[in-house]
C-alpha positions in Angstrom: 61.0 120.5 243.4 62.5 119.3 240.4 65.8 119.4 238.3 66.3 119.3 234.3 69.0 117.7 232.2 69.0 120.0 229.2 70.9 121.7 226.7 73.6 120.0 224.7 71.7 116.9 225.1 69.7 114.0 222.8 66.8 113.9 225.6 66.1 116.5 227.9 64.7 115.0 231.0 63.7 116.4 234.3 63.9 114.4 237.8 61.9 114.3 240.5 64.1 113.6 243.9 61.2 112.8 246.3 60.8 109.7 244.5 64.6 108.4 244.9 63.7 107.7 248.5 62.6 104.4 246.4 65.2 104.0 244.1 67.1 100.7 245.4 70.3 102.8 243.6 70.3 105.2 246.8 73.3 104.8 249.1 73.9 106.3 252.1 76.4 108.5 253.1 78.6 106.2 254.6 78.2 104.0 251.8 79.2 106.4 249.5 82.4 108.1 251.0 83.7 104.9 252.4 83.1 104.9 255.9 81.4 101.5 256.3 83.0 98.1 256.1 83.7 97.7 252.4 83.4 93.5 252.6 79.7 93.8 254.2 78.9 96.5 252.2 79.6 94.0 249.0 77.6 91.2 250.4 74.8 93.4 251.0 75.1 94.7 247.6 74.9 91.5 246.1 71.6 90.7 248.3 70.0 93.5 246.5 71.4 92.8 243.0 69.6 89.3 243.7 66.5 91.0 245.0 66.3 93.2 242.9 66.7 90.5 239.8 64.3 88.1 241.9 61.6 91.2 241.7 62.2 91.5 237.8 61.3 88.1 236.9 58.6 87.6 239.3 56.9 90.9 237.9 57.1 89.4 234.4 55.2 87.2 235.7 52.4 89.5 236.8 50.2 91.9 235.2 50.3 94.8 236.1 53.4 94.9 237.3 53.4 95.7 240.9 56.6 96.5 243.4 57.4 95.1 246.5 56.7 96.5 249.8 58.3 97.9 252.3 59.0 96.2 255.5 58.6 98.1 258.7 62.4 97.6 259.4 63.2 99.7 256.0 61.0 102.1 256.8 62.7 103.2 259.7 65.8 103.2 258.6 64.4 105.4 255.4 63.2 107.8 258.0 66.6 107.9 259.9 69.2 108.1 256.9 70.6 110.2 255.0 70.4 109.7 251.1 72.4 110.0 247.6 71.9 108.6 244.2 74.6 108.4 241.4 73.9 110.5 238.3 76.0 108.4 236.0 72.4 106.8 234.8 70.2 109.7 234.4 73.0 111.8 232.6 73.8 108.3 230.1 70.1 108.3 229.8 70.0 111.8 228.4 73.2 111.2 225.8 75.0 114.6 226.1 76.1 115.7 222.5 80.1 114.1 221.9 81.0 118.1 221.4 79.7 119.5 225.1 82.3 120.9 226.5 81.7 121.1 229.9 78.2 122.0 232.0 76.5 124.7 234.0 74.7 124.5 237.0 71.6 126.5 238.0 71.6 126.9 241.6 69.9 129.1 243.9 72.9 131.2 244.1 73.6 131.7 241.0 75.2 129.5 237.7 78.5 127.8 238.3 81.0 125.8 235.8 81.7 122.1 236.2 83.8 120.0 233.6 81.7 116.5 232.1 84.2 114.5 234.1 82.7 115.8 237.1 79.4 115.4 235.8 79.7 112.0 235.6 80.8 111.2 239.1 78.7 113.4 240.7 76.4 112.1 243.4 73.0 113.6 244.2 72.3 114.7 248.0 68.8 114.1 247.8 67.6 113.2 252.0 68.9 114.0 254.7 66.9 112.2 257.7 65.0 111.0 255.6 63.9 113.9 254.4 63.8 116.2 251.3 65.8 118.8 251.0 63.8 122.2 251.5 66.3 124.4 252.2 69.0 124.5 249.5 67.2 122.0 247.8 66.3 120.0 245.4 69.9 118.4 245.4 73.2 118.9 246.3 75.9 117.7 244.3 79.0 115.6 246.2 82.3 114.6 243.8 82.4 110.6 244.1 86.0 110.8 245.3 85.0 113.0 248.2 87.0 116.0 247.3 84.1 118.4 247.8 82.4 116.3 251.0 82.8 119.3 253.2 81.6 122.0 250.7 78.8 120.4 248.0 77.6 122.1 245.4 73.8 123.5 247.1 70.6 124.3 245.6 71.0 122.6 241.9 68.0 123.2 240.0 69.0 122.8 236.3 71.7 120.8 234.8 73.0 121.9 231.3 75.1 120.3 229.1 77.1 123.1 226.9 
């Protein structure tokens, strides 16, 4: 299952969510509505800015490029959590036209209005268990400031910038 970024947009892209279960921008849920410690959380965040840098140059370095695995010990913890990813990169990526006015969301149950603001701290519900989401699926959209933690936005299939 997939979702699009179109309409009012420089670059219509579409997404794939299966693959953010890779995506060292995922956070969990606890990460993401402030429910873990915050100074742990920052230390471990700059462990994976460092890995993650450490991975860049060392991949320069080798041709083809080629990703580092997995251990055991993140892969059970993959298959236990549950999963979001900011949209703040995907929707820069696409450059929404300077005159949208606000966006629509295609959902299984129908369109719905969201303003740009909201757009762009909108976090993606992507795993839940480490699984995808099936039912209501691809994504389900969560307001960074938690405001909408208890009812998300279900079933997004299409994003589009008016």
């Amino acid at each position: 299952m997939i979702v699009q970024i179109a309409g009012n947009v420089n670059y219509p892209i579409t997404l794939d969510p299966t693959v953010w279960i890779f995506d060292d921008r995922k956070v969990t849920m606890e990460e993401a509505f402030g429910t873990v410690d915050k100074e742990n959380t920052e230390e471990d965040e700059l462990q994976k800015a460092s890995m993650r840098w450490d991975r860049e140059i060392y991949q320069q370095k080798i041709d083809p490029p080629v990703n580092r695995s997995i251990s055991r010990f993140e892969k059970e913890k993959i298959l236990k959590e549950t999963y979001l990813i900011d949209l703040k990169p995907f929707i820069k990526t696409s450059e929404p036209a300077n005159d949208s006015i606000g966006v629509t969301l295609e959902t299984t149950k129908g369109n719905k209005e969201v303003s740009i603001e909201d757009m762009r701290q909108a976090l993606a519900l992507f795993s839940v268990e480490g699984r995808p989401l099936k039912e209501d699926g691809p994504i389900h959209l969560y307001w960074a400031d938690g405001s909408n933690q208890n009812d998300p936005i279900t079933g997004v299939t299409k994003i589009i910038f008016n």
